[in-house]
Structure formats: C-alpha cells, structure tokens
Z-matrix of the N, CA and C atoms (Angstrom, degrees):
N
C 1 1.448
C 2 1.533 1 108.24
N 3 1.284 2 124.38 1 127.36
C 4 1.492 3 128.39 2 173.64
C 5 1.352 4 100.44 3 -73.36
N 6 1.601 5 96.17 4 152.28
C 7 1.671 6 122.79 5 -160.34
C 8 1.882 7 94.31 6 -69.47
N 9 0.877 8 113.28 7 162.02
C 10 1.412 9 127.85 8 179.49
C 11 1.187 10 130.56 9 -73.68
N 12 1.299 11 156.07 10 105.01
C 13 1.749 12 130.39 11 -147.72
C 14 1.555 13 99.60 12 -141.68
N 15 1.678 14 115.03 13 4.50
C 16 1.290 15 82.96 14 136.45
C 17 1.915 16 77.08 15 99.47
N 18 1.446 17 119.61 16 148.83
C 19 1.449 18 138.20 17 142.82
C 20 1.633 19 119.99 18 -18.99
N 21 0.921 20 140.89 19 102.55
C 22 1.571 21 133.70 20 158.15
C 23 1.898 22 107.67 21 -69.45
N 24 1.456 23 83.79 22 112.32
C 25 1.329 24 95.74 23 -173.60
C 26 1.526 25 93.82 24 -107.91
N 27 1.336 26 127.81 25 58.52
C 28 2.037 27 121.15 26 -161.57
C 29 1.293 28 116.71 27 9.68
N 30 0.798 29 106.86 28 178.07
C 31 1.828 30 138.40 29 -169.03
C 32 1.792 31 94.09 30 -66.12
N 33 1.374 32 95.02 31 104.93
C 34 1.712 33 100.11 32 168.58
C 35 1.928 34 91.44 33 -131.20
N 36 1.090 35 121.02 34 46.99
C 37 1.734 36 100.57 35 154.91
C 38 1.645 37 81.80 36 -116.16
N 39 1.659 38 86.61 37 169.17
C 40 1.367 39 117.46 38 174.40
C 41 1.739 40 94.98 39 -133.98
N 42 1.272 41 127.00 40 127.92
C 43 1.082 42 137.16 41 178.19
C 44 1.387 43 142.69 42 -144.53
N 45 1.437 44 127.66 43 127.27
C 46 1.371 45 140.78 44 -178.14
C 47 1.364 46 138.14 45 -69.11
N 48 1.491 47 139.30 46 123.52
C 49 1.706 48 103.34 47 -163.03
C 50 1.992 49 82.95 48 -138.33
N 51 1.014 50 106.42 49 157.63
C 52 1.365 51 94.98 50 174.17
C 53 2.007 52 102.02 51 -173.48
N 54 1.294 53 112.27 52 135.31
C 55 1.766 54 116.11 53 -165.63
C 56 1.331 55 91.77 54 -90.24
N 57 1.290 56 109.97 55 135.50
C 58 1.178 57 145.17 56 153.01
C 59 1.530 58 153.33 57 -72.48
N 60 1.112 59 127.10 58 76.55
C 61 1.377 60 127.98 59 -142.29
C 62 1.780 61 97.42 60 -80.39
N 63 1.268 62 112.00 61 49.43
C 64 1.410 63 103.03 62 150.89
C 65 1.526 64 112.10 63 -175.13
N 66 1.439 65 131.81 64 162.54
C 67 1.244 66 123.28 65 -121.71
C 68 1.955 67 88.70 66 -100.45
N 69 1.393 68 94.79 67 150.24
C 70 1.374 69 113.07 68 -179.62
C 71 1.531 70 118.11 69 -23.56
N 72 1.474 71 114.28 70 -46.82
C 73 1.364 72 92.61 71 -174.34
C 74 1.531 73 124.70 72 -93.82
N 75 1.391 74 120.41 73 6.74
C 76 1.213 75 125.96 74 149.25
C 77 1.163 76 115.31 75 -36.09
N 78 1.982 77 102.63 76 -75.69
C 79 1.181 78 90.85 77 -162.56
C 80 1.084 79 121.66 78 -91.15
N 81 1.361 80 129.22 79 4.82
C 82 1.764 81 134.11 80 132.52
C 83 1.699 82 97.05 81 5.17
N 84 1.484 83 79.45 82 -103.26
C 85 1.339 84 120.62 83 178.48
C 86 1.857 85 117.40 84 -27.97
N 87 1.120 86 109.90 85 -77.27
C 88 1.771 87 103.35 86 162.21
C 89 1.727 88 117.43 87 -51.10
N 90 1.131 89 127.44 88 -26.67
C 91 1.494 90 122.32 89 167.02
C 92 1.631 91 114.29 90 -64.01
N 93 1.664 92 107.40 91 -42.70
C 94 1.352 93 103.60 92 -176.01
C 95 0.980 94 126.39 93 -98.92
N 96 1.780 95 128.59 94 -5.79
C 97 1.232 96 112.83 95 165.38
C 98 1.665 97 114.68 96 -139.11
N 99 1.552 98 105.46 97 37.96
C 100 1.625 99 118.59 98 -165.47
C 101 1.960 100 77.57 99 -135.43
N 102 1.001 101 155.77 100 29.35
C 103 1.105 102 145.30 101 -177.46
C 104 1.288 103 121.28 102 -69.30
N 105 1.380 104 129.13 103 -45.57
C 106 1.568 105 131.29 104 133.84
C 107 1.432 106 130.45 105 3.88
N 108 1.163 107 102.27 106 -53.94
C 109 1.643 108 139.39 107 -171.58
C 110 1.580 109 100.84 108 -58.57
N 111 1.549 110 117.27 109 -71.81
C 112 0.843 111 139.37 110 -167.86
C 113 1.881 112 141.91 111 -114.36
N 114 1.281 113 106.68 112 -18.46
C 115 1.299 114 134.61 113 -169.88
C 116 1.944 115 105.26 114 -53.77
N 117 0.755 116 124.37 115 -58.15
C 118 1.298 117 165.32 116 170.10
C 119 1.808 118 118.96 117 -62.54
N 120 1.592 119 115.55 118 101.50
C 121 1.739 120 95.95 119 172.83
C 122 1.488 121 130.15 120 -78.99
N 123 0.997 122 132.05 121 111.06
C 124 1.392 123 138.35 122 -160.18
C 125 1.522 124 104.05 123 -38.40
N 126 1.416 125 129.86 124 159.43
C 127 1.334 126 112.81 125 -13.81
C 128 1.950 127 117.87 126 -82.62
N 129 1.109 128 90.01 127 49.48
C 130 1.863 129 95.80 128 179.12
C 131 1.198 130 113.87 129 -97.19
N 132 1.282 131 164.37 130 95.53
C 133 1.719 132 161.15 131 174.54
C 134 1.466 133 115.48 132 -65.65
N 135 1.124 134 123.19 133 142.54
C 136 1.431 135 115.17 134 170.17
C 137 1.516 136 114.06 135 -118.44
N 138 1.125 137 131.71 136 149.77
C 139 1.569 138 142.34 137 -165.38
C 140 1.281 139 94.97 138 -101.77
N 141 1.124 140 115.48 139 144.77
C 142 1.591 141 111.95 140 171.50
C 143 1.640 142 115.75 141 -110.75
N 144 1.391 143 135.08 142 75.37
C 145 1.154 144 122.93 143 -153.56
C 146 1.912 145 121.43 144 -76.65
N 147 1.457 146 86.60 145 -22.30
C 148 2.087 147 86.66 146 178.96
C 149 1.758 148 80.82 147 -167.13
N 150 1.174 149 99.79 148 131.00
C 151 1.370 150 137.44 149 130.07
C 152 1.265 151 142.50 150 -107.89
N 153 0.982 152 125.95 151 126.88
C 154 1.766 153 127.31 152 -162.52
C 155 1.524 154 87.26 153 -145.15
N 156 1.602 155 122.33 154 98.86
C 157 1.058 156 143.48 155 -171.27
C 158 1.244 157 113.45 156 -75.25
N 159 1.506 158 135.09 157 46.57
C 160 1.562 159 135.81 158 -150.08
C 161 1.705 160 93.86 159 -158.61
N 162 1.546 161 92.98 160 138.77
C 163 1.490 162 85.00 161 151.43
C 164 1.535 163 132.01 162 -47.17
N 165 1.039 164 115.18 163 143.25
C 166 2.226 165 121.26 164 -168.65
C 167 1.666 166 96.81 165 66.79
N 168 1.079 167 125.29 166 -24.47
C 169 1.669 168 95.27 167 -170.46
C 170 1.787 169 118.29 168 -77.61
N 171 1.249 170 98.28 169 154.36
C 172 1.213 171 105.58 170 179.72
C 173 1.533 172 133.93 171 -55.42
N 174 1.234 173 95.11 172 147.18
C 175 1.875 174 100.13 173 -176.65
C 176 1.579 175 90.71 174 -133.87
N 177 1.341 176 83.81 175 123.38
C 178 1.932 177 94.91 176 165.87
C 179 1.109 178 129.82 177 -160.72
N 180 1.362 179 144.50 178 83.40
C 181 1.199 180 151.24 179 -153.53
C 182 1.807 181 105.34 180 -122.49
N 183 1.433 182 125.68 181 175.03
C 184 1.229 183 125.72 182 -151.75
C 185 1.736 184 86.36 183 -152.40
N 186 1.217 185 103.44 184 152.03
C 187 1.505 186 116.10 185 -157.08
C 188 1.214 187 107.78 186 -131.28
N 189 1.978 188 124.78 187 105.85
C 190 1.638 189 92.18 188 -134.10
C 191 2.174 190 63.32 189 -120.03
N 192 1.336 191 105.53 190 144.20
C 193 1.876 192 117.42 191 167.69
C 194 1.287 193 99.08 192 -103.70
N 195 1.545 194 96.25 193 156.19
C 196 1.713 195 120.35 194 -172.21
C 197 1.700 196 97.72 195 -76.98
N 198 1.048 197 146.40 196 4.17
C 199 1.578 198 142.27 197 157.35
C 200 1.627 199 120.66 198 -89.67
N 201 1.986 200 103.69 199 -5.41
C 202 1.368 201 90.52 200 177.84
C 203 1.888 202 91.65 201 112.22
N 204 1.090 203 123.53 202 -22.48
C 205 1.656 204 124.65 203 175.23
C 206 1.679 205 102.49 204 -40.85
N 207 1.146 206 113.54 205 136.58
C 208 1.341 207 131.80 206 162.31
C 209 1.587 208 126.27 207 -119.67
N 210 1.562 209 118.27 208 92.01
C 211 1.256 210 86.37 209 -168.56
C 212 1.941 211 94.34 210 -128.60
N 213 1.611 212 108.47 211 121.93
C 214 1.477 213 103.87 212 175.27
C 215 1.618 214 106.95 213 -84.22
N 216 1.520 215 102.29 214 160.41
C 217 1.064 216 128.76 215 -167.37
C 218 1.550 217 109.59 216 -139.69
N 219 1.803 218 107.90 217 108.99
C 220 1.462 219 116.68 218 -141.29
C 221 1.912 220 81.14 219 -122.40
N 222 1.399 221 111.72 220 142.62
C 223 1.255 222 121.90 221 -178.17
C 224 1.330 223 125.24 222 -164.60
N 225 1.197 224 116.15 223 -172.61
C 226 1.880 225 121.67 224 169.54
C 227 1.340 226 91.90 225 -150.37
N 228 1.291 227 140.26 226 148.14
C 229 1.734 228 169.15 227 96.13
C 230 1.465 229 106.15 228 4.14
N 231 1.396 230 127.12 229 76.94
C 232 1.311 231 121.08 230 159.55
C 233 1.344 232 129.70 231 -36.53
N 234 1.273 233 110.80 232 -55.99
C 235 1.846 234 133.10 233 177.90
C 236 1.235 235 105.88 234 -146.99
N 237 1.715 236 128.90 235 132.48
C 238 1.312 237 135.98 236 137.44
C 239 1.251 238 100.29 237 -103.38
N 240 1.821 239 109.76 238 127.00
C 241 1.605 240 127.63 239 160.59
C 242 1.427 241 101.10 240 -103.09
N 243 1.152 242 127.34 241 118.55
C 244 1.650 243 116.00 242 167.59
C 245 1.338 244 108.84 243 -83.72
N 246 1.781 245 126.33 244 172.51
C 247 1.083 246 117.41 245 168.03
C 248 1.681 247 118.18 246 -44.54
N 249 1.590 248 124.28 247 132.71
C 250 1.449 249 113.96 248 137.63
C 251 1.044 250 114.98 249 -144.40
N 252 1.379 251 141.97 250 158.85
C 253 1.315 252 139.19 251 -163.02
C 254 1.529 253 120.93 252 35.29
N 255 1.476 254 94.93 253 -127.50
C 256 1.816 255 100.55 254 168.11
C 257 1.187 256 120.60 255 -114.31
N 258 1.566 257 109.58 256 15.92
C 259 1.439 258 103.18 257 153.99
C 260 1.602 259 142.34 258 -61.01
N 261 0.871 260 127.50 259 142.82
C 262 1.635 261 129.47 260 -179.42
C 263 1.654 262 115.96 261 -72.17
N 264 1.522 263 111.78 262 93.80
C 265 1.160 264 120.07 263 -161.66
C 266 2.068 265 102.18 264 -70.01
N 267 1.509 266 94.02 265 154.78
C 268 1.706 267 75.11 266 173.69
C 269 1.860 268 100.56 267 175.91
N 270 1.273 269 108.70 268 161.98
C 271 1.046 270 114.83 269 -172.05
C 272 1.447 271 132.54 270 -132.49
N 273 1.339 272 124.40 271 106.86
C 274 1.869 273 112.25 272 -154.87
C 275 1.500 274 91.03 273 -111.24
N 276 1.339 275 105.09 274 138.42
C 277 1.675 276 119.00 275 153.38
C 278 1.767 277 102.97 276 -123.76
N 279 1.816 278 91.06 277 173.07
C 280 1.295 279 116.85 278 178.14
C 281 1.818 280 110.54 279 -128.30
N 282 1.111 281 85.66 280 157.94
C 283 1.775 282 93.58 281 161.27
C 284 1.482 283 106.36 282 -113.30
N 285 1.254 284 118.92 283 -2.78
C 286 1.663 285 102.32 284 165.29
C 287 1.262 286 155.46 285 -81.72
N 288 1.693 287 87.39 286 3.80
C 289 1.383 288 110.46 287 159.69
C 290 1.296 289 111.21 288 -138.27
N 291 1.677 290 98.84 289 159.08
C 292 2.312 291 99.35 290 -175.52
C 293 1.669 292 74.74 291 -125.15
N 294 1.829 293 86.57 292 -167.89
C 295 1.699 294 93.54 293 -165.44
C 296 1.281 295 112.42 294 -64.22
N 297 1.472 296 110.66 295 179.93
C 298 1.482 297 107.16 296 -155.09
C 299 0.936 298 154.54 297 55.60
N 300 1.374 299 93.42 298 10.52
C 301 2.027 300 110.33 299 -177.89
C 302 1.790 301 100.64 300 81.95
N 303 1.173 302 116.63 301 -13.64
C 304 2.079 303 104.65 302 -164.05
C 305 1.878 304 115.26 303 -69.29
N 306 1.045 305 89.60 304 101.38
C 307 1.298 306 95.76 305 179.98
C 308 1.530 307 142.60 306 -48.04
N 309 1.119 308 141.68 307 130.99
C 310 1.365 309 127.00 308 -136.89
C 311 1.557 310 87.62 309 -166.97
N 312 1.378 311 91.74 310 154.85
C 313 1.717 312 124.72 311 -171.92
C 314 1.702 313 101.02 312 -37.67
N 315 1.372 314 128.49 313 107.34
C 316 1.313 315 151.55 314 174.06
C 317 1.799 316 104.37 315 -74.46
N 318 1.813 317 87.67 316 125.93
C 319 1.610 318 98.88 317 176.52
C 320 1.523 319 124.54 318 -113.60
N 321 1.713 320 81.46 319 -41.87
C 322 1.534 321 105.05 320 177.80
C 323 1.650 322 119.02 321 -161.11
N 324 1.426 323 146.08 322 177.01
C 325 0.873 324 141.33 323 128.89
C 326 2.026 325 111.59 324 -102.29
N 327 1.552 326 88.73 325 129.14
C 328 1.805 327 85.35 326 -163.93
C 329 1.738 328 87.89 327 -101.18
N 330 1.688 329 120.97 328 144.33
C 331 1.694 330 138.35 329 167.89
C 332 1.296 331 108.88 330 -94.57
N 333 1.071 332 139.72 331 139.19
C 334 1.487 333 125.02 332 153.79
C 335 1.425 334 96.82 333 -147.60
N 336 1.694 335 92.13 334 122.23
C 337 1.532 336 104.10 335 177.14
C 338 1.236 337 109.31 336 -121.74
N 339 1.544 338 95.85 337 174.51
C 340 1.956 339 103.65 338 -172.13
C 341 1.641 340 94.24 339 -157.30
N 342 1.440 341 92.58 340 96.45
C 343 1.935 342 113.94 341 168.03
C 344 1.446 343 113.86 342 -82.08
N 345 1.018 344 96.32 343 142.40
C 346 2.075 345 94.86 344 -177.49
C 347 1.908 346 90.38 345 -93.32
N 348 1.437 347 110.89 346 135.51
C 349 1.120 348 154.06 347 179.65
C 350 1.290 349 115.47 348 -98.89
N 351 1.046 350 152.68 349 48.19
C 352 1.862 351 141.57 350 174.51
C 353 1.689 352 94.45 351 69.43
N 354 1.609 353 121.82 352 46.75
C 355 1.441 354 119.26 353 -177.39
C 356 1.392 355 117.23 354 75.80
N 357 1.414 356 117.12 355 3.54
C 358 1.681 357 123.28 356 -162.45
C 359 1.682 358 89.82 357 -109.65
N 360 1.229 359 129.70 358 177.55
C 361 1.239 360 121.77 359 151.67
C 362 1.638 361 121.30 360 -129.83
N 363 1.436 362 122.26 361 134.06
C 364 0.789 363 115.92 362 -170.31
C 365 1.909 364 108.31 363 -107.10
N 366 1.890 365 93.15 364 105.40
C 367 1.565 366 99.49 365 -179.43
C 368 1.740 367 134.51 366 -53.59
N 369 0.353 368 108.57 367 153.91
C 370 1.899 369 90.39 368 168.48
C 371 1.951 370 95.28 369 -161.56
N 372 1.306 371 103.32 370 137.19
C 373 1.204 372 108.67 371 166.32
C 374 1.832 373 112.07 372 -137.15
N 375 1.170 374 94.62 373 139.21
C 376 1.571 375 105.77 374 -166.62
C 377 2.037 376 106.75 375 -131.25
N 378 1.606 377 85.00 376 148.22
C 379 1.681 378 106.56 377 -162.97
C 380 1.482 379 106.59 378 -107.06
N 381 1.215 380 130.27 379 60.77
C 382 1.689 381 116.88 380 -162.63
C 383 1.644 382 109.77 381 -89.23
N 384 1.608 383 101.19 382 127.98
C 385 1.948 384 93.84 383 -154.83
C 386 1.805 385 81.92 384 -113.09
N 387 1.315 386 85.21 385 169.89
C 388 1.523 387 120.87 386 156.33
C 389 1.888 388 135.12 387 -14.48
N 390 1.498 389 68.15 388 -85.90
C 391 1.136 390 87.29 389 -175.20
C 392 1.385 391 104.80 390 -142.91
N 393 1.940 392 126.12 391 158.34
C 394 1.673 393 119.35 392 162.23
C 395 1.175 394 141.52 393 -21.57
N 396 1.492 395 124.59 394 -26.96
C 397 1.295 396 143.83 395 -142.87
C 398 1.349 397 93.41 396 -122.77
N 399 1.979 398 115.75 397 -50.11
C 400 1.799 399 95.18 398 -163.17
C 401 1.780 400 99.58 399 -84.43
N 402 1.700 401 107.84 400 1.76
C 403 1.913 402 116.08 401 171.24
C 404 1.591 403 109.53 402 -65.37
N 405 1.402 404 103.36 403 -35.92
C 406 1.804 405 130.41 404 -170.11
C 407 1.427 406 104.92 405 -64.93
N 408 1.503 407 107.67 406 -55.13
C 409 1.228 408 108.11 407 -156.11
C 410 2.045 409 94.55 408 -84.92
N 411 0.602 410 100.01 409 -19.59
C 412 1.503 411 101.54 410 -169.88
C 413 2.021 412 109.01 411 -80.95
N 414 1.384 413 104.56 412 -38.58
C 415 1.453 414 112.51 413 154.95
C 416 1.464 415 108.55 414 -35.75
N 417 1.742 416 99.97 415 -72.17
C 418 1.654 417 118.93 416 178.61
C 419 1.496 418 123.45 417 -34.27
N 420 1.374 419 111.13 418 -46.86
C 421 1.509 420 126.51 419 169.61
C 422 1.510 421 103.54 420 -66.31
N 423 1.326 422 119.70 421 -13.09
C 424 1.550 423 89.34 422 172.63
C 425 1.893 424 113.32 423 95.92
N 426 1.442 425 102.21 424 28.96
C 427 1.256 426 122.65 425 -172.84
C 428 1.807 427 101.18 426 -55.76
N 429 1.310 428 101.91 427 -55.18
C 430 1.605 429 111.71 428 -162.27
C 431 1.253 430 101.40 429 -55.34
N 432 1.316 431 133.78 430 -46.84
C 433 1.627 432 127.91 431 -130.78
C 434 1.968 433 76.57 432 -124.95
N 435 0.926 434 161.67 433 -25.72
C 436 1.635 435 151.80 434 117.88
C 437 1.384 436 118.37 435 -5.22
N 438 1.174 437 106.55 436 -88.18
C 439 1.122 438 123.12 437 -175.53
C 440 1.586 439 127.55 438 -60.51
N 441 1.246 440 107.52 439 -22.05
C 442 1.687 441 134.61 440 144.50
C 443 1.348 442 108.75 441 -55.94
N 444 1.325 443 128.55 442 -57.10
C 445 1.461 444 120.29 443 -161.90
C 446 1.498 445 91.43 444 -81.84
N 447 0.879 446 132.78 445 -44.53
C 448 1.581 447 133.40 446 -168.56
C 449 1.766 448 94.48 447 -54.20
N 450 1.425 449 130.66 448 -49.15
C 451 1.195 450 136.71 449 -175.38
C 452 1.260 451 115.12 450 -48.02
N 453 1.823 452 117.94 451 -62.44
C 454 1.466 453 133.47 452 166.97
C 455 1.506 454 105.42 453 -50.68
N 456 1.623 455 122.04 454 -58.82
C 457 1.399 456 89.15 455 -172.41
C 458 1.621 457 125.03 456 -78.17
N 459 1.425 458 124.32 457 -6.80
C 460 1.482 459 126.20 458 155.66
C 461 1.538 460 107.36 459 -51.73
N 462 1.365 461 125.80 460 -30.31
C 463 1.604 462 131.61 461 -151.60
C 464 1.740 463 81.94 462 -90.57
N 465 1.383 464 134.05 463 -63.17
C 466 1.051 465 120.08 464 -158.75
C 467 1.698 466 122.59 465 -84.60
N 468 1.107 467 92.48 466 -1.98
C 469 1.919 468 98.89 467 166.86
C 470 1.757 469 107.06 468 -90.22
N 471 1.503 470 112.65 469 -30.67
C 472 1.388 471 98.03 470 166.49
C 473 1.547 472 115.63 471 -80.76
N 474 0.938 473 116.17 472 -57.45
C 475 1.481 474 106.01 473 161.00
C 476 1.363 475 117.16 474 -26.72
N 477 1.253 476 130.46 475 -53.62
C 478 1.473 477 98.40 476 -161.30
C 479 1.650 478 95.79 477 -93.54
N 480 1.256 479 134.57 478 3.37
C 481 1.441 480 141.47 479 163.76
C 482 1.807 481 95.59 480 -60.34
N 483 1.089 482 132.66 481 -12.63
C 484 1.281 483 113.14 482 -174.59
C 485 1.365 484 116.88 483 -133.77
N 486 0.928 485 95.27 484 6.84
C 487 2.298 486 115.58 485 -175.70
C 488 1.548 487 94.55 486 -66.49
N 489 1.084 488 120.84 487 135.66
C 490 1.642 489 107.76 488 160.36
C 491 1.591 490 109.33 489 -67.13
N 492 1.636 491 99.06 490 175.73
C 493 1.500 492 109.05 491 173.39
C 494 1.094 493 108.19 492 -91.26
C-alpha cells in the first residue's frame, strides 16, 4: 500500500532558490546564528528573541520597520537538519503553533534549505501556506522580491566569510 500524502490542496508554496558561492556549512552557520544580519530586507531589522534550535523548540523573533512597525513572529522548529555529509541540511518552522504545542492562527510553514553544489551551496527557501488566500496575500506582501533580498544578503555575508584576505 503507498504511504499516505494526505488531500492535494494545489500548490500553495511560494519559493526562493539562489547559489551560493560558499560551502554549506558557512552558511549553515551564518543562517543560524548571524540572523540579525540578514533575516530581514533593509531598512527593516529583526530581533531574535528565542531560538531553541531542536525539533518543538521555540522560534520567536520580532520584526522591527523604520516607521516604528512592530511585528512579532511567534513559532516552534518543526525540523533542524544541520549540515552532514551530503545531505541537504535545513530547517522548517511554523506559526501554527507557539509554546506548548497551543495552537494559534496559521500563516505559513517556512523551509530553508542549504544543498551542497560542487562546494557552493545552493539556498532555497520556501513559504508553504494554509490556505489560497494566506498564498495570495503573501504574493501581495511582496513575498518574491523580500524573500530574494533576504537570500542576497545571506549570500553576501557568506561570501565574504570565505574570500581570502
């Protein structure tokens, strides 16, 4: 009997892919604990308030805009794979649950992986929503050209993490 997969509800990710000129566990490493850095397209910053780098642990950071915008961002860590071998290291959260498992108003589940490439890495980050509408509205917000810049500036802090002097 084939494994179960569940309703086809169509294609609701929206997703980013972009090569990386430096080797997986850099940017491992600058994704998971340089997030500050990059998370965020300027001039917007993001706070990083709890990470608990484990499956169930918490993700919660706050999303602060240059007019004074405040917007937190309440979660749990589906899977952290770190780099090993030639596996495709990567890390999914949700907003549909906060701590304690209590379930709460669903936006997205966000992927972000990092495949080794000929020593390069090739990023990809992915938005898998709900429903049509919270895929819609997130287009609307400007998903593509965000989530792109967030890509380049992760790309150019690892990059220059690996330039010689």
């Amino acid at each position: 009997m084939p494994p179960y997969e569940g309703p086809d509800h169509g294609n609701l990710d929206l997703s980013v892919t972009r090569l990386i000129d430096a080797p997986v566990a850099t940017v491992w490493n600058i994704a998971t604990q340089r997030m500050e850095e990059y998370f965020c397209p300027r001039p917007w910053r993001v706070e990083v308030v709890e990470h608990d780098w484990r499956a169930g642990g918490r993700s919660a950071l706050v999303m602060h805009g240059p007019d004074g915008e405040h917007m937190p961002q309440e979660g749990v860590f589906l899977e952290v794979t770190p780099p090993s071998g030639n596996a495709t290291a990567r890390f999914v959260f949700t907003d549909s649950l906060g701590p304690g498992w209590k379930p709460q108003g669903p936006f997205m589940v966000g992927i972000m992986e990092f495949a080794d490439e000929g020593g390069r890495t090739r990023y990809t980050g992915t938005a898998r929503h709900w429903s049509a509408e919270a895929c819609e509205q997130h287009k609307a917000m400007g998903f593509e050209q965000g989530w792109g810049i967030v890509a380049a500036q992760l790309a150019a802090i690892a990059e220059a993490e690996v330039q010689p002097a």
